[in-house]
C-alpha positions in Angstrom: 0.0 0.0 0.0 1.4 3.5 -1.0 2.2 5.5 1.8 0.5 9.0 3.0 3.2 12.0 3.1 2.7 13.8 5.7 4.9 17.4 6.5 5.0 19.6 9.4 5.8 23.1 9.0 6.6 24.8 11.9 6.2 28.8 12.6 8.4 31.7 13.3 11.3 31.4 15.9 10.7 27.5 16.0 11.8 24.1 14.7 11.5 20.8 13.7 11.8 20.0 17.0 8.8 21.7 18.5 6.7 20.5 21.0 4.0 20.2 18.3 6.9 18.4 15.9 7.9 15.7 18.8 4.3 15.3 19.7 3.2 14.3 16.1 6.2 11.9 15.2 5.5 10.5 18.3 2.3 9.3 17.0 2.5 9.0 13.4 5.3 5.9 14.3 2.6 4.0 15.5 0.8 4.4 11.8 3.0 2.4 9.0 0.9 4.0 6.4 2.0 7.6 6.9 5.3 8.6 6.2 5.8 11.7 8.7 8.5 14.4 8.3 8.4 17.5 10.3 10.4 19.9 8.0 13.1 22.7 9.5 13.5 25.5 8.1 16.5 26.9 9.8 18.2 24.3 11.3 21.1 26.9 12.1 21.1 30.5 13.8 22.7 31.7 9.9 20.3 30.0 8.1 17.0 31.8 10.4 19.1 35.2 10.0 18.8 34.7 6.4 15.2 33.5 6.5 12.4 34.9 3.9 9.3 33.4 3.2 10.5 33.1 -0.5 13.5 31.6 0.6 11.2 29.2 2.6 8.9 28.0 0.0 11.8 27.3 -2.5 13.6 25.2 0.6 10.1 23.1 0.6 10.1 22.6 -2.7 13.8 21.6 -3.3 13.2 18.9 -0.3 9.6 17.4 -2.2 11.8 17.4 -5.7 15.0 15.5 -3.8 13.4 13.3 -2.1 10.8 12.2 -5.0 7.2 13.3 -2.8 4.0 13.1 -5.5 0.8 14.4 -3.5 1.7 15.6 0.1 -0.7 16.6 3.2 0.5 19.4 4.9 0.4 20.5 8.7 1.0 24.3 8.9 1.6 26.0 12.0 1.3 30.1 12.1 4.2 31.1 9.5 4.5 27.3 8.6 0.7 27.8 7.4 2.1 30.7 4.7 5.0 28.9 3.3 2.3 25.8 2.7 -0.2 27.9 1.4 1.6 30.0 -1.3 3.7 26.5 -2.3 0.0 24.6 -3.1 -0.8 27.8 -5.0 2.2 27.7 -6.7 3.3 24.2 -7.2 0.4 22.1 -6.3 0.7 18.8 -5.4 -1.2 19.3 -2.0 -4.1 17.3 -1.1 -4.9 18.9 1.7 -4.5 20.9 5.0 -4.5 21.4 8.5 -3.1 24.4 9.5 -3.3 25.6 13.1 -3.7 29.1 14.6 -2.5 30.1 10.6 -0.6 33.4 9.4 -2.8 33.9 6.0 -1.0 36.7 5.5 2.4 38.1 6.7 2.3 40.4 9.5 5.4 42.2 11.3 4.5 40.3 14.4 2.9 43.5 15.9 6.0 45.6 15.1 5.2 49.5 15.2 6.5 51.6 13.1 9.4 52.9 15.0 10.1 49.6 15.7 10.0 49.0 11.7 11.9 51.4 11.1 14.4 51.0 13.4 14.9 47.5 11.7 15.3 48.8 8.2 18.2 51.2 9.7 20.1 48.7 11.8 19.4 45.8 8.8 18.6 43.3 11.5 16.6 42.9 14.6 17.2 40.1 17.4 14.1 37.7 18.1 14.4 34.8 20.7 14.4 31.5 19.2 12.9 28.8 21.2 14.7 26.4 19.7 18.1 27.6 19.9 17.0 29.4 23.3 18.7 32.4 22.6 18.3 35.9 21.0 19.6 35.5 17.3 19.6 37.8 14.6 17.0 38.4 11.1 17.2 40.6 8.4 15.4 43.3 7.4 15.4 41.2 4.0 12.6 39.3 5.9 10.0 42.1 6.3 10.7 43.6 2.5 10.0 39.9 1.4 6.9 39.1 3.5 5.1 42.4 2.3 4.4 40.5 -1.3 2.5 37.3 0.5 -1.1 38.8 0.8 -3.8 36.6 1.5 -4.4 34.0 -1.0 -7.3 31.6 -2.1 -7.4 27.9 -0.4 -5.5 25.8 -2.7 -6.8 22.6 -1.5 -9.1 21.4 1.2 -7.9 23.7 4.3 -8.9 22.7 7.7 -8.1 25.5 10.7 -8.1 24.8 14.4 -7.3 28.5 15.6 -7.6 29.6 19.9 -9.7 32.4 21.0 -6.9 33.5 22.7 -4.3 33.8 20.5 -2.6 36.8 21.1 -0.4 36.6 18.3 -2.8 36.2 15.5 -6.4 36.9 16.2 -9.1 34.2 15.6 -11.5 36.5 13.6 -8.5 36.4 10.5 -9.3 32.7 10.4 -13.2 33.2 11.0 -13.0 35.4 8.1 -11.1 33.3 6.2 -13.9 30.3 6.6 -16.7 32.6 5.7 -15.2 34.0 2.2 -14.1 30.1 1.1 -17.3 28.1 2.6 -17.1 25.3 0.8 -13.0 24.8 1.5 -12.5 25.6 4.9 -13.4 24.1 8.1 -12.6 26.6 11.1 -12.7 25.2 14.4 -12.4 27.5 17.8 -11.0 26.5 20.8 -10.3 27.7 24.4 -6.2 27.8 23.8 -3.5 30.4 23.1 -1.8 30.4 20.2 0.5 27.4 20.6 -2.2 25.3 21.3 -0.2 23.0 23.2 -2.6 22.7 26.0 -4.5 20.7 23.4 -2.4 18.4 21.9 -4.9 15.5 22.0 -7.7 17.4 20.5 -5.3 18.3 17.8 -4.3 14.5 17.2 -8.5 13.9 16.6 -8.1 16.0 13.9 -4.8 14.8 12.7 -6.2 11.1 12.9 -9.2 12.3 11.0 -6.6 14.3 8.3 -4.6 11.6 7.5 -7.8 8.9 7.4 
């Protein structure tokens, strides 16, 4: 029987090694049918210093190419939602999605604009990394890139589990997002933040249902 691809993209300032990451692989080795990878985009401080969200989809898409992956199912979280959307749109090949507590669009994480523009002066800004649990440099590169990745339609059957109190990216982007595509996303609300890692069981429902 032909395996299920499964990827995990993980969001800003994370890894491959995520709570969320080490949660699913945990899991998915007790189901031989799903071939599970959870995909890191900067698996060194130089390479997150360097990090766009073109840079990222073109990362993804060298990986699927090397490694031979036909259709793929995707598990986006925040940024990790953006890269997967815009590479469906632009590649295909995705048969569907769960992304969780998405970024549909890029945002400056709240910056203002001192803040902004103290970043375009300076070239970089230091953000804390919870994977390499430290403060590590990223370009201003990253914010002139991100400005072109506007919301896009859903290029495949798009699933969202989103927090009401996510802090980081409101719920009502997603409940928007469910009410312009109807009939191609499925927008679920729970009591989390916007890690969702109080819920890591109710997540694996969905996942178990995702991958079914």
């Amino acid at each position: 029987m032909e395996k299920t691809t499964v990827l995990f993209l993980h969001g800003f300032a994370s890894s491959g090694r995520s709570t969320k990451a080490q949660f699913f692989r945990a899991k998915f080795s007790a189901l031989p049918q799903v071939e599970f990878h959870a995909f890191d985009f900067n698996p060194t401080p130089r390479d997150f210093e360097y990090m766009t969200i073109t840079g990222l989809i073109n990362r993804l898409r060298q990986y699927l190419l090397d490694h031979d992956r036909g259709n793929v199912r995707i598990i986006g979280s925040s940024m990790g939602a953006l890269v997967g959307l815009h590479y469906a749109r632009r590649f295909g090949g995705v048969e569907k999605m769960l992304l969780l507590a998405p970024a549909l669009f890029y945002f400056s994480g709240g910056l203002d604009e001192a803040a902004l523009e103290r970043w375009e002066k300076e070239g970089v800004r230091y953000v804390l990394h919870y994977a390499f649990k430290e403060e590590v440099p990223i370009r201003y590169d990253h914010h002139v890139d991100g400005l072109c990745f506007k919301p896009v339609p859903p290029p495949a059957p798009i699933t969202i589990i989103h927090g009401r109190n996510d802090a980081v990216i409101p719920v009502d982007i997603s409940r928007k997002y469910a009410v312009d595509f109807p009939d191609r996303v499925r927008l679920f609300e729970i009591d989390s933040d916007h890690q969702l890692n109080d819920r890591l069981e109710f997540l694996w429902e969905h996942v178990e249902r995702f991958v079914a």
